[in-house]
N, CA, C and O atoms as a GROMACS GRO file, in nm:
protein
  496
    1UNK      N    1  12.250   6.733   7.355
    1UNK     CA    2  12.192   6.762   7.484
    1UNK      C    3  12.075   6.666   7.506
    1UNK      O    4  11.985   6.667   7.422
    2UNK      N    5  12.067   6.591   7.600
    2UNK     CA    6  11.906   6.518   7.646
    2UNK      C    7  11.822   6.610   7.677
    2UNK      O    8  11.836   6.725   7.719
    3UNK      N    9  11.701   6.522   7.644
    3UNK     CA   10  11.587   6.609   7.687
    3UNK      C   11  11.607   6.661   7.840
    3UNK      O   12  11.576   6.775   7.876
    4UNK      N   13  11.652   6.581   7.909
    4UNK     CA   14  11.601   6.576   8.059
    4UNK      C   15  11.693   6.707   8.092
    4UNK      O   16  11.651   6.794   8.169
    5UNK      N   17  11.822   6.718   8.031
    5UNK     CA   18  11.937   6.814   8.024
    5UNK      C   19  11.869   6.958   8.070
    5UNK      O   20  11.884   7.039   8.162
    6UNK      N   21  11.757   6.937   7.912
    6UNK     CA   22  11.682   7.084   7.899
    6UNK      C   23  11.568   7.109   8.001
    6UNK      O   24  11.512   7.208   8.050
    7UNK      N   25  11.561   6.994   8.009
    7UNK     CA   26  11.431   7.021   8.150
    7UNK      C   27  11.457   7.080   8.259
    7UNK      O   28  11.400   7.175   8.312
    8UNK      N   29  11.569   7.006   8.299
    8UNK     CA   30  11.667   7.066   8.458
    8UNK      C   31  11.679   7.211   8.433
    8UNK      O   32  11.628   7.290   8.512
    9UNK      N   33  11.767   7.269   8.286
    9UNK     CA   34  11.751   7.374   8.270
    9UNK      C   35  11.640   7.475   8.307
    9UNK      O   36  11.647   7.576   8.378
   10UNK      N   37  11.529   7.419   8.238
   10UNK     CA   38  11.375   7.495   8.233
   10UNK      C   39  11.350   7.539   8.353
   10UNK      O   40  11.313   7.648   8.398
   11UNK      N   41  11.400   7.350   8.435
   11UNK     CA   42  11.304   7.392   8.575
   11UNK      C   43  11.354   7.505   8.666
   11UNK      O   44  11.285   7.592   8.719
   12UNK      N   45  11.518   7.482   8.678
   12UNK     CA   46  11.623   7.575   8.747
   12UNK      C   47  11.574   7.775   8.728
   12UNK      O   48  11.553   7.856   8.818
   13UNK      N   49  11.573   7.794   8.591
   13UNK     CA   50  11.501   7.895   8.542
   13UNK      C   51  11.370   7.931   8.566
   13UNK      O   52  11.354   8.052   8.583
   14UNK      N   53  11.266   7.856   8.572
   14UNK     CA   54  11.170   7.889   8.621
   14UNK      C   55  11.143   7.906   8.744
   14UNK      O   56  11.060   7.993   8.771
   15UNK      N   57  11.208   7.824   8.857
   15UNK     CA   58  11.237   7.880   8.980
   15UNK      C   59  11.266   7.998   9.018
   15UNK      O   60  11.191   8.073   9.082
   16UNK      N   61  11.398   8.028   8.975
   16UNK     CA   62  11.444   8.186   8.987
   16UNK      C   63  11.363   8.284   8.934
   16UNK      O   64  11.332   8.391   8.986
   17UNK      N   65  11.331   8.237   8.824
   17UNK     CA   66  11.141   8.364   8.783
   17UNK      C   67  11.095   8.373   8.866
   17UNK      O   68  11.073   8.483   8.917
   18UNK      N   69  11.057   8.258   8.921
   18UNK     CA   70  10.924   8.253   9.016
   18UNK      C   71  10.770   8.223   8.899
   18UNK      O   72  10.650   8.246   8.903
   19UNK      N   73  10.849   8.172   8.822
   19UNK     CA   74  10.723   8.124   8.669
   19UNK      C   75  10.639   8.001   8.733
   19UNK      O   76  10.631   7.910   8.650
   20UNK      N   77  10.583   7.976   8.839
   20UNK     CA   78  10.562   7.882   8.920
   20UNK      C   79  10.454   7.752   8.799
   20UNK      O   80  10.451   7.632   8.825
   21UNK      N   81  10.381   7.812   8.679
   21UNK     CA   82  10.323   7.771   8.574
   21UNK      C   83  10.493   7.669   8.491
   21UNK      O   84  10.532   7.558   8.457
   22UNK      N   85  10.522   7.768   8.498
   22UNK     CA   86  10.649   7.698   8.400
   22UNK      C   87  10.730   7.564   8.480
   22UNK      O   88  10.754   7.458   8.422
   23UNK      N   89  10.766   7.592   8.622
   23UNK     CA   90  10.792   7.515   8.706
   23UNK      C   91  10.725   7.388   8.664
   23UNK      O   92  10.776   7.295   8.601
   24UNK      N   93  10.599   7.398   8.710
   24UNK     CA   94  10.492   7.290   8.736
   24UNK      C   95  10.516   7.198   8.565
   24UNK      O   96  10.524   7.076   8.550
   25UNK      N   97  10.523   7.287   8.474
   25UNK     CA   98  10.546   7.248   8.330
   25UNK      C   99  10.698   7.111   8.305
   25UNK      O  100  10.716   7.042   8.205
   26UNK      N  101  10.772   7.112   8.415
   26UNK     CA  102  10.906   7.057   8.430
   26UNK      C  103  10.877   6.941   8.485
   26UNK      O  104  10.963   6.852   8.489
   27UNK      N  105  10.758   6.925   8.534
   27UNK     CA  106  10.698   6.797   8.623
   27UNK      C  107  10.578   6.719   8.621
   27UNK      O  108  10.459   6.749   8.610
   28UNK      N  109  10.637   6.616   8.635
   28UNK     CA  110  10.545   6.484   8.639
   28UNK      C  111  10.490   6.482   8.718
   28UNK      O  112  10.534   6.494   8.832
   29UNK      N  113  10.324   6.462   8.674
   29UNK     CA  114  10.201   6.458   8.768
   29UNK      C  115  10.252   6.415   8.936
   29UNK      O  116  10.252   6.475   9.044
   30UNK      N  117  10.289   6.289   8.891
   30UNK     CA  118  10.335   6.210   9.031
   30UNK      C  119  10.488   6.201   9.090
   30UNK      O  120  10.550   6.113   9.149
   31UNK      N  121  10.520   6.331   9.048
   31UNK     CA  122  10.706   6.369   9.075
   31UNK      C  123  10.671   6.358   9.228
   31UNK      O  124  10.573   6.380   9.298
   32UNK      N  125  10.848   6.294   9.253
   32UNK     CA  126  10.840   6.270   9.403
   32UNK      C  127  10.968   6.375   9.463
   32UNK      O  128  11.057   6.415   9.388
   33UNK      N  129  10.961   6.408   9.598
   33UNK     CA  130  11.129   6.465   9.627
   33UNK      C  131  11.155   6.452   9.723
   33UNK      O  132  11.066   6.446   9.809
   34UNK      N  133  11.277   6.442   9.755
   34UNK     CA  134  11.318   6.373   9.907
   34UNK      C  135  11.440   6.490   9.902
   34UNK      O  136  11.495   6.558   9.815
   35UNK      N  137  11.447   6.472  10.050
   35UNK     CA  138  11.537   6.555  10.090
   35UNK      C  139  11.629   6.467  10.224
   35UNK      O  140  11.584   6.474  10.338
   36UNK      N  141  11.736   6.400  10.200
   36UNK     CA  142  11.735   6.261  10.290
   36UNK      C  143  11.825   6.329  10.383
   36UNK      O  144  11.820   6.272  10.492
   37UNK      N  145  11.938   6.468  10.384
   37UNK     CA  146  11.936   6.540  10.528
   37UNK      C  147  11.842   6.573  10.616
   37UNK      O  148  11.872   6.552  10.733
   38UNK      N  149  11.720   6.627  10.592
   38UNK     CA  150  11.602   6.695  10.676
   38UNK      C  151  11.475   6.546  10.656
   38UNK      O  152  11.359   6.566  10.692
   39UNK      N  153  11.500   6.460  10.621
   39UNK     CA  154  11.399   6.396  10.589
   39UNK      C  155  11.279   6.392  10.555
   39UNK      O  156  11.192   6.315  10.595
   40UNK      N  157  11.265   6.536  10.426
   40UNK     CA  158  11.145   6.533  10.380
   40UNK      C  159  11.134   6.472  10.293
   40UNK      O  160  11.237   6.431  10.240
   41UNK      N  161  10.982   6.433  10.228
   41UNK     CA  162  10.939   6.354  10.112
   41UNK      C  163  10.796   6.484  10.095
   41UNK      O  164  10.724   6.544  10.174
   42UNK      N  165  10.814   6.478   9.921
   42UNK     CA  166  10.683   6.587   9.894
   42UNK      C  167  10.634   6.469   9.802
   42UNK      O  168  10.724   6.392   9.767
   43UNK      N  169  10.531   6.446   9.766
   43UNK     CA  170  10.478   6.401   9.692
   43UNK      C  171  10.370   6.463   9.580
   43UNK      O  172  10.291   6.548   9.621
   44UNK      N  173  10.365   6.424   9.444
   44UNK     CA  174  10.277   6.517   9.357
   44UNK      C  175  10.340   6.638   9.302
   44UNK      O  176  10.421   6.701   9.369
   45UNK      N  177  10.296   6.685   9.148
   45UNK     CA  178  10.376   6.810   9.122
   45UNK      C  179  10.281   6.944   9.161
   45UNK      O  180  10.326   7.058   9.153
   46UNK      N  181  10.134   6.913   9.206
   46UNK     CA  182  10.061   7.039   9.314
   46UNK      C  183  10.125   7.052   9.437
   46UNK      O  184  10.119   7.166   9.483
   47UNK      N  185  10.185   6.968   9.504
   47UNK     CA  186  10.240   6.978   9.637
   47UNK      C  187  10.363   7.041   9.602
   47UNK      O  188  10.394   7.141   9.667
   48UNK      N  189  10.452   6.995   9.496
   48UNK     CA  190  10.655   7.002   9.514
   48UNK      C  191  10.630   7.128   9.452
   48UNK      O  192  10.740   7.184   9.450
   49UNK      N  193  10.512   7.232   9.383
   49UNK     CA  194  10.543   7.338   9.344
   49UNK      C  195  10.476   7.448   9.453
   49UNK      O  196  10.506   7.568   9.464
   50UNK      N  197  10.389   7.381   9.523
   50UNK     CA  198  10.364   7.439   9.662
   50UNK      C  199  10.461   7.475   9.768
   50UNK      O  200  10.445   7.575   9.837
   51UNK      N  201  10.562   7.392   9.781
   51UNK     CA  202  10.630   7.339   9.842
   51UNK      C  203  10.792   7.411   9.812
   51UNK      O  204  10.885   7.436   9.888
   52UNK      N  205  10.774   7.428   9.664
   52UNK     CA  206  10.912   7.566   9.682
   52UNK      C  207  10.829   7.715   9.635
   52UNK      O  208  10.904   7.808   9.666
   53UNK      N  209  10.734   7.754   9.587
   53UNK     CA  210  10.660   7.824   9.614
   53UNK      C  211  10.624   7.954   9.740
   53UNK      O  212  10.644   8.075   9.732
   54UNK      N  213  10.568   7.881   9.843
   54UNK     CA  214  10.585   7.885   9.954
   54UNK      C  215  10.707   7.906  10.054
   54UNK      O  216  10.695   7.941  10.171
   55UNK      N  217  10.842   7.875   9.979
   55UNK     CA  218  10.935   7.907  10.036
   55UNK      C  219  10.963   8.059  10.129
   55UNK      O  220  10.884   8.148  10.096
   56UNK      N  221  11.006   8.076  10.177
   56UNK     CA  222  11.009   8.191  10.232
   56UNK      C  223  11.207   8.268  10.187
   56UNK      O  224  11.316   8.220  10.157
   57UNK      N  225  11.135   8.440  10.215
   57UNK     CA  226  11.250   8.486  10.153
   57UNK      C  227  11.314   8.529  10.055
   57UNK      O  228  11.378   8.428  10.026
   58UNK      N  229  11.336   8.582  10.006
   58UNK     CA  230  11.382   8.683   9.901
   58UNK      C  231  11.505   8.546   9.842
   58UNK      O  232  11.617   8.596   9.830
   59UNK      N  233  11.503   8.424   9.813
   59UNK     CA  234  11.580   8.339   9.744
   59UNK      C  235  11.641   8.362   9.642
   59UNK      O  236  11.560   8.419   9.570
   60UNK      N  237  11.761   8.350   9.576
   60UNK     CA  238  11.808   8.330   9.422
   60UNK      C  239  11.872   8.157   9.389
   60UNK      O  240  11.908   8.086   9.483
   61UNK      N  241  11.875   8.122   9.290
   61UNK     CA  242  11.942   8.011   9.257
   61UNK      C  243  12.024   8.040   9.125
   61UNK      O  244  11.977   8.085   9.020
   62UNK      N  245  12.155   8.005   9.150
   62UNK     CA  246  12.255   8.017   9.025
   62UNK      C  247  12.314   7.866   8.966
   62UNK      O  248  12.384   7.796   9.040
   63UNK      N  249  12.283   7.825   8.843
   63UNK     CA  250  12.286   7.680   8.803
   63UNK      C  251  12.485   7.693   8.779
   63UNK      O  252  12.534   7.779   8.706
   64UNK      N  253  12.553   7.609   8.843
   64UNK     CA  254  12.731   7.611   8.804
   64UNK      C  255  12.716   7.498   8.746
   64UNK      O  256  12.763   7.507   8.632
   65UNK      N  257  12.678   7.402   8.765
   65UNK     CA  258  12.714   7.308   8.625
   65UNK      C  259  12.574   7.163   8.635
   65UNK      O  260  12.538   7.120   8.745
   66UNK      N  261  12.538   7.130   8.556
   66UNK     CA  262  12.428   7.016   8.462
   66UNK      C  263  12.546   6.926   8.416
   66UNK      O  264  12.654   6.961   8.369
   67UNK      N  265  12.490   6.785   8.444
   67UNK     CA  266  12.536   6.682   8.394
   67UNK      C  267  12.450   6.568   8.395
   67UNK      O  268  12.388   6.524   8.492
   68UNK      N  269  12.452   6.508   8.241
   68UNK     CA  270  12.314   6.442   8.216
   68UNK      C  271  12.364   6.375   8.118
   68UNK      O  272  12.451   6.394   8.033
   69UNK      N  273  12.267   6.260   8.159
   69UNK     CA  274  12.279   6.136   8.055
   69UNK      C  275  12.116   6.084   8.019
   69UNK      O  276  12.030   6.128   8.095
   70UNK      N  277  12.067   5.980   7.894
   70UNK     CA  278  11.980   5.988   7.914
   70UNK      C  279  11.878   5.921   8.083
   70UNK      O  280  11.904   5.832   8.164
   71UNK      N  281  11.748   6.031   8.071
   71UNK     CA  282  11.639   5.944   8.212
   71UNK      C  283  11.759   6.013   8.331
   71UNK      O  284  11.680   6.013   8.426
   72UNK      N  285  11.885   6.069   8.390
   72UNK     CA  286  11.955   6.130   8.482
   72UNK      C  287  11.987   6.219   8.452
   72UNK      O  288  12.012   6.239   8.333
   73UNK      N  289  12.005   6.331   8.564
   73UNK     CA  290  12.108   6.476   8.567
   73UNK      C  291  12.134   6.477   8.695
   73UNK      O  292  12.072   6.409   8.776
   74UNK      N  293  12.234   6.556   8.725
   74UNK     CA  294  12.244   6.584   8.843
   74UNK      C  295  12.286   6.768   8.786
   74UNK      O  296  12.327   6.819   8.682
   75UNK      N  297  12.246   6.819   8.928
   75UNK     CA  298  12.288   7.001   8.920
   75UNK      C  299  12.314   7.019   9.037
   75UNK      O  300  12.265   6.966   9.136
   76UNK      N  301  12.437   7.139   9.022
   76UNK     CA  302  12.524   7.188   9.134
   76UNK      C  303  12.490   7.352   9.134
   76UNK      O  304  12.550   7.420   9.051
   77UNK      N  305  12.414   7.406   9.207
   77UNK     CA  306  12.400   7.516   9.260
   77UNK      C  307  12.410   7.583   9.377
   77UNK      O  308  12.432   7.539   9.489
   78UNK      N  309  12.390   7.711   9.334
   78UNK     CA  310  12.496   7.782   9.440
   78UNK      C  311  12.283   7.847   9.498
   78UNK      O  312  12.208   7.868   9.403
   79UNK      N  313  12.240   7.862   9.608
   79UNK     CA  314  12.116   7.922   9.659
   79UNK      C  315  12.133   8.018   9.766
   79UNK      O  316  12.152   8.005   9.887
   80UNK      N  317  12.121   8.127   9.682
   80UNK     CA  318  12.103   8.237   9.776
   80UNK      C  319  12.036   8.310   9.890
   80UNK      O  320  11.923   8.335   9.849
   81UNK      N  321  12.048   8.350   9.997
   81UNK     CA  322  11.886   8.387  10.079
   81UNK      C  323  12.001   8.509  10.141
   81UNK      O  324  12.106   8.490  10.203
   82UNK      N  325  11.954   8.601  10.109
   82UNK     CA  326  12.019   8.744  10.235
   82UNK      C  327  12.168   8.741  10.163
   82UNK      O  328  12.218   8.740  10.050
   83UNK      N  329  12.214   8.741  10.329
   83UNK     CA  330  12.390   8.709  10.274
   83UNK      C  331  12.420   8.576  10.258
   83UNK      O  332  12.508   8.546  10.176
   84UNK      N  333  12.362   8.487  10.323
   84UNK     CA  334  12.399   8.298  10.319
   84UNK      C  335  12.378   8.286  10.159
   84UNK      O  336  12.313   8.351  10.077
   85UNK      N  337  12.468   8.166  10.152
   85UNK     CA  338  12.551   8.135  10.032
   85UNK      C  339  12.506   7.971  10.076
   85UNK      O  340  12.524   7.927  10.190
   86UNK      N  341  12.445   7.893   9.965
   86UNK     CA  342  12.430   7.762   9.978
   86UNK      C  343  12.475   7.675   9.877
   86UNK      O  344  12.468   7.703   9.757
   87UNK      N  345  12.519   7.577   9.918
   87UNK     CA  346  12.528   7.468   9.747
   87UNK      C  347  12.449   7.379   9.785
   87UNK      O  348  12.414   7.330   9.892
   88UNK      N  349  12.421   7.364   9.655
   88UNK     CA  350  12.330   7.235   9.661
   88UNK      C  351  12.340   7.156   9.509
   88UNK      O  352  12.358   7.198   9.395
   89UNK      N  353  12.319   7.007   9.572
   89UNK     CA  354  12.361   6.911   9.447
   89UNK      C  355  12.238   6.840   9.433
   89UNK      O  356  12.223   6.758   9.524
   90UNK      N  357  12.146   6.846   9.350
   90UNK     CA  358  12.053   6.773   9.281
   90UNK      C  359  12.055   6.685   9.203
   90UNK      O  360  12.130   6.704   9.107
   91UNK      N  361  11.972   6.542   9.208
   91UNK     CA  362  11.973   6.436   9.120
   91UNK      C  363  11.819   6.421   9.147
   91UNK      O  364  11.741   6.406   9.241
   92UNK      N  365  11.820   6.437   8.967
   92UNK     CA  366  11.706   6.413   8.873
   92UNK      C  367  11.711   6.288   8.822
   92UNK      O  368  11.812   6.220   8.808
   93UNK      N  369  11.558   6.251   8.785
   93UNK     CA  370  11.512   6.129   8.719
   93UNK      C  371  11.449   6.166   8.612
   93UNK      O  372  11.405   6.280   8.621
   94UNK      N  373  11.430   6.120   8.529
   94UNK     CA  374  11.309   6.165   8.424
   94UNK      C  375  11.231   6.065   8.353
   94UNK      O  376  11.263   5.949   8.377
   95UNK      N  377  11.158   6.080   8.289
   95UNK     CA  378  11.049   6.002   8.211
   95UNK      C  379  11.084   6.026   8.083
   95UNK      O  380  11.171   6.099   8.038
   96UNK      N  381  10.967   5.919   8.000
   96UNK     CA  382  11.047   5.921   7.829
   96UNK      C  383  11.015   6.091   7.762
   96UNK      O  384  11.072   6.162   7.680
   97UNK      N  385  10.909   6.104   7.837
   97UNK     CA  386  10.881   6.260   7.793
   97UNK      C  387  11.020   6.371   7.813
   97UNK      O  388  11.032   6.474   7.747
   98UNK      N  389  11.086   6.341   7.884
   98UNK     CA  390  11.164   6.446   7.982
   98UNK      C  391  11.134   6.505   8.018
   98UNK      O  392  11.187   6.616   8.012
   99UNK      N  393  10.981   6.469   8.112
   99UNK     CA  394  10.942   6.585   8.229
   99UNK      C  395  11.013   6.483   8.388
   99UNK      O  396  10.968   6.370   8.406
  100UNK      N  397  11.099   6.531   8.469
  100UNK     CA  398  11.103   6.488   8.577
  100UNK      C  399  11.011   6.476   8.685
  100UNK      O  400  10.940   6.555   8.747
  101UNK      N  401  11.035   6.346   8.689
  101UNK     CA  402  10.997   6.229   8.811
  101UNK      C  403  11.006   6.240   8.937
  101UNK      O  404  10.913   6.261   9.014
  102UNK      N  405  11.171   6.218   8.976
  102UNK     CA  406  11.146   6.242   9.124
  102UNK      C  407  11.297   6.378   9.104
  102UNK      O  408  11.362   6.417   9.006
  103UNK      N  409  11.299   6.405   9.218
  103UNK     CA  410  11.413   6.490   9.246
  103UNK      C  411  11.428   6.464   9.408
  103UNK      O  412  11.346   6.453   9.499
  104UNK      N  413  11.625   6.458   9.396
  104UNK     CA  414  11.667   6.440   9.549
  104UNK      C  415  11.778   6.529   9.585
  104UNK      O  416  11.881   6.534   9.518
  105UNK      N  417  11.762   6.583   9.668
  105UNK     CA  418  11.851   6.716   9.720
  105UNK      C  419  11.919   6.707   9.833
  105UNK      O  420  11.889   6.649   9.937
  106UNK      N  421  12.043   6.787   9.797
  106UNK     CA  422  12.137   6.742   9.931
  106UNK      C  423  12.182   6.864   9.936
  106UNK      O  424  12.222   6.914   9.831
  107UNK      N  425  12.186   6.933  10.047
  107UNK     CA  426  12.225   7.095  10.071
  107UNK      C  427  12.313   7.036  10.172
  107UNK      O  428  12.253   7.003  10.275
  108UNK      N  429  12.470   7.007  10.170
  108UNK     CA  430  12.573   6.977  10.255
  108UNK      C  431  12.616   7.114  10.346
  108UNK      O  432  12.649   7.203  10.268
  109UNK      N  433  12.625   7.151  10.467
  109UNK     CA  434  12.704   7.250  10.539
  109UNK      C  435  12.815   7.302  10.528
  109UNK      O  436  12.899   7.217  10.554
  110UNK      N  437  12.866   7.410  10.498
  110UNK     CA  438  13.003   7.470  10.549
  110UNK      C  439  13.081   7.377  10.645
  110UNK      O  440  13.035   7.299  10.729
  111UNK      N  441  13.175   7.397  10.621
  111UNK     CA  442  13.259   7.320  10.759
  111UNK      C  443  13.397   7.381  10.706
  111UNK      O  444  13.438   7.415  10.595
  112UNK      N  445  13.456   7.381  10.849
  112UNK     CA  446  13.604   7.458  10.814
  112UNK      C  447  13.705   7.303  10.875
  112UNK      O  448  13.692   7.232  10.975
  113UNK      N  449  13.792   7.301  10.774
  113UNK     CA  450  13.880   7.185  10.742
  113UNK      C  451  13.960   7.130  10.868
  113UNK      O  452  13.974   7.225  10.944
  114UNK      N  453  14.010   7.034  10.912
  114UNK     CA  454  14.098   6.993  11.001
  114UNK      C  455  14.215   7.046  10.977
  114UNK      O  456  14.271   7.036  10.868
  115UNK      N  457  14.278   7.128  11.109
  115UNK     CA  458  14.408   7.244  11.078
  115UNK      C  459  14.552   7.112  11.057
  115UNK      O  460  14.663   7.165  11.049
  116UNK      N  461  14.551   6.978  11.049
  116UNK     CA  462  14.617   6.913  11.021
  116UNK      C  463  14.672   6.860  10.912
  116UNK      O  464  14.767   6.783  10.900
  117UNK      N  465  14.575   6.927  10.803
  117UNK     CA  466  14.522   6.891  10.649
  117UNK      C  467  14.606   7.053  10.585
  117UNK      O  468  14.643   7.056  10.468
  118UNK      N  469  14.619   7.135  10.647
  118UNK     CA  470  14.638   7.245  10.595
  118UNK      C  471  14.766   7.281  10.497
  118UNK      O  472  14.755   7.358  10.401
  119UNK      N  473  14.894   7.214  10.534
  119UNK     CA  474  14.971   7.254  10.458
  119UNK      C  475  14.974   7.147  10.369
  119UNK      O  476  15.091   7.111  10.353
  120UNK      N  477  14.881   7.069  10.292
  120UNK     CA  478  14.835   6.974  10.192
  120UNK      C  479  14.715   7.098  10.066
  120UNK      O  480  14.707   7.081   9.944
  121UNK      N  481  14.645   7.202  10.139
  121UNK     CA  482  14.569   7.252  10.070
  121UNK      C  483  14.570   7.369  10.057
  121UNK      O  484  14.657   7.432  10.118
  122UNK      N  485  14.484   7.432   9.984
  122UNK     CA  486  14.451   7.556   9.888
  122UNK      C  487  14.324   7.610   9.959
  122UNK      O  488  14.229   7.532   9.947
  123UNK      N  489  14.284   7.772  10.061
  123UNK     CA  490  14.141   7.780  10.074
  123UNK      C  491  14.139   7.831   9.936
  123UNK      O  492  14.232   7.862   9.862
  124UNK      N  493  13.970   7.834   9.910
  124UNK     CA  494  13.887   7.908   9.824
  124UNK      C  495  13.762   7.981   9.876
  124UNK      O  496  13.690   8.044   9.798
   0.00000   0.00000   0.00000
């Protein structure tokens, strides 16, 4: 397992605590995060733990799969709020420490398939 492996882990987990200490523990002073659908950029790990912190809402996050090599991961989670159901695919950077650097997030939409495609596929 890479360090950075276990970090993603840590951080994913400490989120869903709400261990906002432990969070901050997953990150580099000068971690950056972009969000290049909504076009945010947070800068700093006082701001990016402010910044999901502050979130609003009774949230959950469920980690479905980590994949990491060394200094990269990416994570595929499922984020909960109410009844909405979200995925989201994260790519991590890390440092020699394996505290992460920057993080970039892509929360893609639902969309229901072209009815032309249909007898080619499987719903789920």
């Amino acid at each position: 397992m890479t360090e950075l492996r276990k970090t993603v882990e840590e951080f994913w987990a400490a989120a869903e605590a709400r261990d906002w200490e432990a969070f901050a523990g997953t990150l580099a002073e000068d971690v950056a995060y972009e969000a290049p659908l909504s076009r945010e950029r947070v800068r700093g790990r006082e701001a990016y733990v402010r910044f999901n912190r502050e979130f609003p809402g009774d949230w959950h996050v469920r980690v479905e799969r980590i994949v990491a090599e060394d200094g990269q991961a990416v994570s595929w989670i499922r984020f909960t709020l109410g009844d909405e159901v979200n995925v989201g695919i994260s790519f991590f950077t890390g440092d020699g420490s394996g505290r992460i650097t920057a993080v970039t997030d892509f929360w893609p939409d639902p969309y229901e398939p072209p009815a032309n495609r249909a007898h080619l596929t499987e719903r789920f």
